[in-house]
KOLMIVEX-11944 format. One record per residue: x, y, z of N, C-alpha, C in turn; residue in one letter. Coordinates in steps of 0.05 Angstrom, whole numbers, padded with zeros to 5 digits, always signed. Layout:
<rs>
XYZXYZXYZa
...
</rs>
This chain:
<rs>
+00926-03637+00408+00945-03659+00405+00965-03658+00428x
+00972-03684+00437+00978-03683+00458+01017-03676+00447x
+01035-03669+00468+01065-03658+00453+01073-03692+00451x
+01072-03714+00463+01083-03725+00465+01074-03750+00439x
+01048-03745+00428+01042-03765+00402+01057-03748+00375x
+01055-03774+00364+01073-03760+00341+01069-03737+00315x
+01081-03733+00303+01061-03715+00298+01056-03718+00261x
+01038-03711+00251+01030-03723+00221+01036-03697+00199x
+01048-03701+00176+01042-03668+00167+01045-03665+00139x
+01039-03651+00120+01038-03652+00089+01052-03625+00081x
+01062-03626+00069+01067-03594+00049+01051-03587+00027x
+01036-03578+00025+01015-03574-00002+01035-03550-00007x
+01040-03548-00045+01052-03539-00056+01048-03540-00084x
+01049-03512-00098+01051-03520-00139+01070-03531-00143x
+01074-03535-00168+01102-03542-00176+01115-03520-00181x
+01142-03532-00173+01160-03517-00186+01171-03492-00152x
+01151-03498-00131+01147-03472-00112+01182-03482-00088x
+01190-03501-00091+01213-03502-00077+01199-03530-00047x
+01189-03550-00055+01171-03573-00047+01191-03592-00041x
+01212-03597-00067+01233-03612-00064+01252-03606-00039x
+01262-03577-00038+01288-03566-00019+01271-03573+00007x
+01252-03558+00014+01237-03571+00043+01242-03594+00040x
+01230-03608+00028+01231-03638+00035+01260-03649+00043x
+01273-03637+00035+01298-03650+00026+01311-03639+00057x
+01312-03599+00065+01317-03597+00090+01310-03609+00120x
+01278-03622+00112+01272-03632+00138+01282-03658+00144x
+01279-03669+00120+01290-03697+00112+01324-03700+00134x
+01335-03678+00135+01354-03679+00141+01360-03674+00173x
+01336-03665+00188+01327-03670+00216+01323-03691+00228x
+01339-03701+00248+01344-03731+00263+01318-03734+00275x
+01293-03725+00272+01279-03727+00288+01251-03727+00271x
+01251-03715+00240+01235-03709+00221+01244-03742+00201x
+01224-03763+00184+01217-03766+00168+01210-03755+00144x
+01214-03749+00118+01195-03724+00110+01200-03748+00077x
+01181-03759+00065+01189-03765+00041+01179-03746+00027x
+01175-03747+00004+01180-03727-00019+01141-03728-00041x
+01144-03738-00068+01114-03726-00072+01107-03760-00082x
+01094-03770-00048+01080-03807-00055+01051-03798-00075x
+01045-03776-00068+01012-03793-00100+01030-03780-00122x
+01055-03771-00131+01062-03761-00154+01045-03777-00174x
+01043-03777-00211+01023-03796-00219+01046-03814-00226x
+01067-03804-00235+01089-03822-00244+01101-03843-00223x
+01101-03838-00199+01120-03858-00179+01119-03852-00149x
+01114-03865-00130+01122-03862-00102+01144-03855-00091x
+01142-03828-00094+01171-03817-00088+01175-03805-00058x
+01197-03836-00046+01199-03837-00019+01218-03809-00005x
+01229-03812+00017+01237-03797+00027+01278-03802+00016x
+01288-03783+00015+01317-03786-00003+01329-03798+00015x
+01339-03824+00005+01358-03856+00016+01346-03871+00038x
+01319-03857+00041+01300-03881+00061+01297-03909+00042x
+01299-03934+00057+01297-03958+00043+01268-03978+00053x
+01257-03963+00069+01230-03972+00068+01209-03977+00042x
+01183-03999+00050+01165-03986+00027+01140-03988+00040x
+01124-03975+00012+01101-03966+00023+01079-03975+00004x
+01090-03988-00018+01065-03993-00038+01067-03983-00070x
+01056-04003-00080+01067-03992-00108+01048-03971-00118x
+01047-03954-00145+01028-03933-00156+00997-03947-00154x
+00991-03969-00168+00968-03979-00158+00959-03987-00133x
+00965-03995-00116+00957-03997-00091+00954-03972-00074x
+00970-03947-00073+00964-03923-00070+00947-03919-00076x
+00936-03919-00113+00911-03901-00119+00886-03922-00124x
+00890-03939-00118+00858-03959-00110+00854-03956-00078x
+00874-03954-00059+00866-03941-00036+00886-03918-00021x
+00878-03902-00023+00887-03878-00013+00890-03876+00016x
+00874-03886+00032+00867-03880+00061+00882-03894+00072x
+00881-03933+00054+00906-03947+00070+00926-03939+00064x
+00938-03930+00036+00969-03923+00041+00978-03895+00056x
+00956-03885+00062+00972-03864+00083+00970-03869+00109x
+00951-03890+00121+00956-03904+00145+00980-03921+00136x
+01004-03930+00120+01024-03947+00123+01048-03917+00116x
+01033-03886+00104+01053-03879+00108+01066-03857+00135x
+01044-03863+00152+01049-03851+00174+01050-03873+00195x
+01056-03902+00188+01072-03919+00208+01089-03916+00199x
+01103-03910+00179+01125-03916+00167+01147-03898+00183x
+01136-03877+00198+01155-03854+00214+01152-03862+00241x
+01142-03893+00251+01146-03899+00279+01161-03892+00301x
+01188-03893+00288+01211-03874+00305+01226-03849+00300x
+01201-03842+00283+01205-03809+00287+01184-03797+00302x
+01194-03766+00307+01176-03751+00325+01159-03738+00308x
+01178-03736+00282+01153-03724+00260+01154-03732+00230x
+01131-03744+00211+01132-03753+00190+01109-03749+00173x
+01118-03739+00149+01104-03730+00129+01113-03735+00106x
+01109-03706+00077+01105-03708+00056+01100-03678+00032x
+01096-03686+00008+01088-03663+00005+01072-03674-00018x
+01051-03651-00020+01029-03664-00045+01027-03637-00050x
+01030-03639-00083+01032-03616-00111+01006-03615-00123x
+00996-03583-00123+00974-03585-00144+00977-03604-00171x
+00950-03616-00166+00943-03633-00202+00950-03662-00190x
+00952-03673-00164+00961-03694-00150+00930-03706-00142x
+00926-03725-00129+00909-03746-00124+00889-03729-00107x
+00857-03722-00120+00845-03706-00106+00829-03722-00080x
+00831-03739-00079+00822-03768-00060+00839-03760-00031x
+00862-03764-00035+00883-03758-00016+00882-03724-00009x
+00876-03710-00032+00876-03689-00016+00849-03677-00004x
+00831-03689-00009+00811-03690+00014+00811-03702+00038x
+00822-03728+00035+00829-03730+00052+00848-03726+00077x
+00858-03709+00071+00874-03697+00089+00868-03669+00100x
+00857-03658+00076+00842-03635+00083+00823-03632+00102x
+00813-03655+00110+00792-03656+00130+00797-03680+00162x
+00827-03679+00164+00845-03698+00178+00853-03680+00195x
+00842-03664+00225+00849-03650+00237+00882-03654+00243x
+00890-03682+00251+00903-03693+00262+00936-03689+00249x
+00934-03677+00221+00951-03677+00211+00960-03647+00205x
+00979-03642+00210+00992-03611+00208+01005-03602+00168x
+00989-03574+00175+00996-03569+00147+01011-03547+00143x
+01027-03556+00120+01053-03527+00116+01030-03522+00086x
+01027-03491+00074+01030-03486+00050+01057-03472+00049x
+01061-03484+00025+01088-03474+00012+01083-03454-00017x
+01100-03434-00014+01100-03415-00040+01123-03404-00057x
+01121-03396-00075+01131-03381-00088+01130-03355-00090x
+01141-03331-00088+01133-03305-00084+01137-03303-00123x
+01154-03300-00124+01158-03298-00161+01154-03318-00179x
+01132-03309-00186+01109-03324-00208+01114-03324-00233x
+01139-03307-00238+01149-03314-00271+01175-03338-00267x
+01183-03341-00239+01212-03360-00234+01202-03379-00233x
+01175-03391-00219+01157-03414-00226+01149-03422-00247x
+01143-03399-00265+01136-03408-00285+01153-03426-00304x
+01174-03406-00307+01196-03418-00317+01210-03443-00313x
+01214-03448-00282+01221-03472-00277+01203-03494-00283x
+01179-03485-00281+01163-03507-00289+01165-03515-00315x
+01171-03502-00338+01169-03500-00361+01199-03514-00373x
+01216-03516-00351+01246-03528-00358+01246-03547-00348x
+01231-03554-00325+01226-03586-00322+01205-03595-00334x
+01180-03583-00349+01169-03600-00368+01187-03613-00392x
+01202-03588-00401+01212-03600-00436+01246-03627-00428x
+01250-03617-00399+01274-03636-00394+01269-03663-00383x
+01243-03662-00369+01236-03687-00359+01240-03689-00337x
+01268-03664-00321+01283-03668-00301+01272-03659-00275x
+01251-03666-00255+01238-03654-00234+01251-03649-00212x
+01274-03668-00203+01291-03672-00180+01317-03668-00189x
+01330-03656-00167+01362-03659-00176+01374-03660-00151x
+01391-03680-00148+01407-03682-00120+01439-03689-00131x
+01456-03691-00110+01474-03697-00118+01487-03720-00124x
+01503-03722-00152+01513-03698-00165+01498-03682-00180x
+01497-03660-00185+01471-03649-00200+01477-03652-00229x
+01454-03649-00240+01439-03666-00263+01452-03632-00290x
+01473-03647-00318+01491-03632-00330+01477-03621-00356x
+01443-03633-00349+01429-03628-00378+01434-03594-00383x
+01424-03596-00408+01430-03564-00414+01412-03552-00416x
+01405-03523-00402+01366-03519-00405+01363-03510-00433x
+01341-03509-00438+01331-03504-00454+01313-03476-00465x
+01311-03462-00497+01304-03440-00479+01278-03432-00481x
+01256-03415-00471+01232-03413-00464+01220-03397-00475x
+01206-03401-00498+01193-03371-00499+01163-03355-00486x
+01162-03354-00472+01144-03340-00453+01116-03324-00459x
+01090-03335-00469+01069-03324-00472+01056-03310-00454x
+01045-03279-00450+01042-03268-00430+01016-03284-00412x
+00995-03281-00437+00962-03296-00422+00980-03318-00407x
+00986-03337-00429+00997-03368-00416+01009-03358-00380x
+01017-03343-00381+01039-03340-00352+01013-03330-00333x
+01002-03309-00351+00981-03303-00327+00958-03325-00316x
+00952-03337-00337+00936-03361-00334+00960-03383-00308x
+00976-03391-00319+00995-03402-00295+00990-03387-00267x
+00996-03361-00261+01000-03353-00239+00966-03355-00228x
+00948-03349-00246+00914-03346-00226+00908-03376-00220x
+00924-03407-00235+00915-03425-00225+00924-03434-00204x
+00955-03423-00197+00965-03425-00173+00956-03415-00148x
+00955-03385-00160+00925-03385-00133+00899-03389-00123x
+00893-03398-00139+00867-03413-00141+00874-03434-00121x
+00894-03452-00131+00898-03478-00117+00902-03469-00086x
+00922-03448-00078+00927-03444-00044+00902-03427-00040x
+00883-03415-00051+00855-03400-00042+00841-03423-00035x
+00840-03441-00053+00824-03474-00038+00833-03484-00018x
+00849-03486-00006+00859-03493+00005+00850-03486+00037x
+00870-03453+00038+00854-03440+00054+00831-03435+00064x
+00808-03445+00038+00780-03434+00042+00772-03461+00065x
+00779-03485+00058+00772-03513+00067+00787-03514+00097x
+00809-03502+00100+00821-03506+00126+00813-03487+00141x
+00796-03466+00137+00782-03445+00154+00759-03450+00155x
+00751-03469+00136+00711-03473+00138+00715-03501+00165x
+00738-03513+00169+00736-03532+00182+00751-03526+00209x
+00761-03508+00214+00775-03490+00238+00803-03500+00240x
+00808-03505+00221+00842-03514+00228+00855-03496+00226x
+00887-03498+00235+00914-03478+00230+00930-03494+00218x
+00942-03478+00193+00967-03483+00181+00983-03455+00186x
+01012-03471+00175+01036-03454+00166+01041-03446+00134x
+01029-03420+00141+01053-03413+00110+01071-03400+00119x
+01095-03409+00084+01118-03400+00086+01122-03410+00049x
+01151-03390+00048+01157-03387+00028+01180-03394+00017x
+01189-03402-00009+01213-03413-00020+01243-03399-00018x
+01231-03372-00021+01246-03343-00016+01257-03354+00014x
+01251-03354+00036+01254-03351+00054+01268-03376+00072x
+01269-03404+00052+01277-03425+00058+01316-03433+00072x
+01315-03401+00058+01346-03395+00070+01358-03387+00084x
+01333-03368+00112+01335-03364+00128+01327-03386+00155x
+01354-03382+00167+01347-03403+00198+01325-03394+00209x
+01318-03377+00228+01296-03368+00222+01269-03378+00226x
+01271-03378+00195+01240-03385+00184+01245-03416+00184x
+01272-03428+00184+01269-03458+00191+01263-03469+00218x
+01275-03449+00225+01267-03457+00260+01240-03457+00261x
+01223-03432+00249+01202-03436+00257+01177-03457+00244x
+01191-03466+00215+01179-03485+00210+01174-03525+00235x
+01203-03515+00245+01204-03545+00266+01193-03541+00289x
+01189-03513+00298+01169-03503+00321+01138-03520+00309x
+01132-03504+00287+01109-03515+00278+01107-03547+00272x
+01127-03566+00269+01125-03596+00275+01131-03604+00297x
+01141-03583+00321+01137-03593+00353+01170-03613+00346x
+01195-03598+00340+01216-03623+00333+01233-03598+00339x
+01255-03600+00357+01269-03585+00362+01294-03567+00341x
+01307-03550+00342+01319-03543+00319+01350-03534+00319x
+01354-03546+00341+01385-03548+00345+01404-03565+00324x
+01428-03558+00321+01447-03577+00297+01440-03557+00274x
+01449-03571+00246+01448-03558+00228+01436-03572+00204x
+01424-03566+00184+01402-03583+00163+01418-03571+00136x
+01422-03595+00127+01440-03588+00092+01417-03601+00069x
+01410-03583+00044+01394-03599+00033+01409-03611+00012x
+01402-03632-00002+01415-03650-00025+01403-03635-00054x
+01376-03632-00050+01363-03618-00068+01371-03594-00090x
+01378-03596-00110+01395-03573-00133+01379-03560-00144x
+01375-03526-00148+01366-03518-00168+01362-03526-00194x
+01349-03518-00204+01352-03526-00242+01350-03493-00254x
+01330-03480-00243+01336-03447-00248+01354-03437-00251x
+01355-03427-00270+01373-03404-00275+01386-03377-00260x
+01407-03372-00240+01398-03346-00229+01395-03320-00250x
+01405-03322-00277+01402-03297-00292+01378-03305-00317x
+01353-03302-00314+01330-03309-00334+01337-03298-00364x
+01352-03279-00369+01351-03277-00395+01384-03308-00408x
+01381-03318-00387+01400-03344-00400+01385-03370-00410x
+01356-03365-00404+01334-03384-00415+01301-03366-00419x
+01305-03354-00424+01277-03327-00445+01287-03325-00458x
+01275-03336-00484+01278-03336-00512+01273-03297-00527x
+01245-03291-00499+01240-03263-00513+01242-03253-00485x
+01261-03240-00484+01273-03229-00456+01264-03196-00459x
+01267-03186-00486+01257-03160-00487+01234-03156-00485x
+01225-03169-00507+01190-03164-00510+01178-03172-00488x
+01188-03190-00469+01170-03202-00444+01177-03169-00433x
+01203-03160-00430+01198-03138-00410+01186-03115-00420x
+01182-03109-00436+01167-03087-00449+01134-03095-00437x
+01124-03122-00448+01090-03135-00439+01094-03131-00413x
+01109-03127-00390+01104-03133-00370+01111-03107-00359x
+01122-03090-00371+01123-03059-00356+01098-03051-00347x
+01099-03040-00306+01071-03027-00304+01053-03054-00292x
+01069-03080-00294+01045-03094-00279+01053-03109-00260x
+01050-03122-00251+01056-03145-00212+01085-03158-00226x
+01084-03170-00250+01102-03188-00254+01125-03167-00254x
+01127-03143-00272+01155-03130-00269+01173-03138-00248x
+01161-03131-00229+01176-03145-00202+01199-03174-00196x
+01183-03184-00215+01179-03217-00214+01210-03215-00236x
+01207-03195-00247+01222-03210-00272+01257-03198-00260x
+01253-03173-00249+01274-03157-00237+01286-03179-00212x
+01269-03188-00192+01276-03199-00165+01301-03211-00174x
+01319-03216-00155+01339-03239-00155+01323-03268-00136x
+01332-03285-00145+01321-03313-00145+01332-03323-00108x
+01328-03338-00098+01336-03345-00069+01367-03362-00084x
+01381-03368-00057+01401-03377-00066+01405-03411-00074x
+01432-03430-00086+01420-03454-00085+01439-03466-00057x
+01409-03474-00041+01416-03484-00007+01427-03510-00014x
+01432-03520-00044+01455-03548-00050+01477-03540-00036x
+01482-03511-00032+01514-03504-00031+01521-03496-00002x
+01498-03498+00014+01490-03476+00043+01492-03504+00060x
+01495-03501+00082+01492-03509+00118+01474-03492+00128x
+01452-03494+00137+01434-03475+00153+01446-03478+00183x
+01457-03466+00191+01464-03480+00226+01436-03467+00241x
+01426-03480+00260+01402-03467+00271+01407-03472+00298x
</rs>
């Protein structure tokens, strides 16, 4: 690709892995487009206070190929424009992109697979997936935590970024991974805009709010007994870690 065409790019991500805060940090780059998750099943969820459009839910999913040729005109006068698409999202689109040399790919992760879990599990029962400002005063709710259930969560999550991988190396492409953890280091932001060819000078604020908890036994219903089941295995880790911070409250200067 030549430096001077523009450049195309997706975030493949689970839920819950920190999909929104990227979006929301690049979003905030004078030079990046980035809307947020368009095949969601519920709604075309544009880029935060862009007033463009792109098509309603049915016209998306009766054609897939045209609405992402209208959503990569849609970043005409940007240098870089994208998106992010969540496991359990439109498998149409994500073949097709998977096999779209042309388009640059971030995977995004979670390192702690019980903080995903959880959050996922507080925006199922709240309804609440996004939070920007002002942030959203619901009250969480609290979780009680089945061990299989969690392990079953964490092997489908990797399952989904092992596919992934397997398809972008059978076809010779390069992506970027990076991680949610790490979204708070300049850094690793810089080097994410290296990787969209968009310079990384100035500073990127995200709008994007936690809903997590930083102290888990303030939403684990069985906070003991989970740690007793989990003494001795990968998750211990998971349950001890402290959580990244919320970049609602941060300036990244880069």
């Amino acid at each position: 690709m030549s430096p001077r065409d523009p450049v195309r790019f997706v975030i493949f991500a689970a839920p819950r892995t920190g999909s929104n805060l990227l979006c929301s940090l690049l979003g905030g780059h004078p030079d990046v487009l980035c809307h947020h998750g368009l095949f969601n099943p519920g709604g075309v969820h544009m880029a935060h206070g862009w007033g463009g459009v792109l098509g309603s839910i049915a016209e998306r999913d009766r054609d897939p190929a045209g609405f992402l040729d209208r959503v990569w005109e849609s970043g005409s006068a940007a240098r870089a424009t994208g998106f992010k698409l969540n496991l359990g999202e439109s498998p149409e689109a994500i073949e097709l992109l998977l096999r779209d040399p042309s388009v640059r790919k971030l995977l995004l992760r979670r390192r702690n697979r019980l903080r995903t879990y959880v959050s996922e599990a507080i925006a199922d029962r709240t309804g609440i997936w996004e939070s920007y400002d002002p942030p959203a005063e619901t009250a969480l709710p609290a979780i009680h935590i089945d061990v299989a259930d969690l392990r079953r969560h964490a092997e489908r999550n990797a399952a989904w970024y092992a596919g992934l991988e397997a398809m972008l190396a059978e076809t010779g492409q390069d992506w970027l991974d990076t991680e949610y953890e790490a979204l708070s280091d300049r850094h690793e932001i810089a080097r994410i805009l290296d990787f969209l060819d968009v310079g990384s000078g100035g500073a990127l604020a995200s709008a994007s709010r936690k809903r997590g908890p930083a102290d888990l036994g303030a939403v684990i219903a069985n906070l003991d007994a989970l740690t007793g089941a989990l003494a001795g295995t990968p998750f211990a880790g998971d349950l001890a870690a402290r959580d990244a911070p919320d970049l609602g409250t941060l300036v990244l200067t880069l």
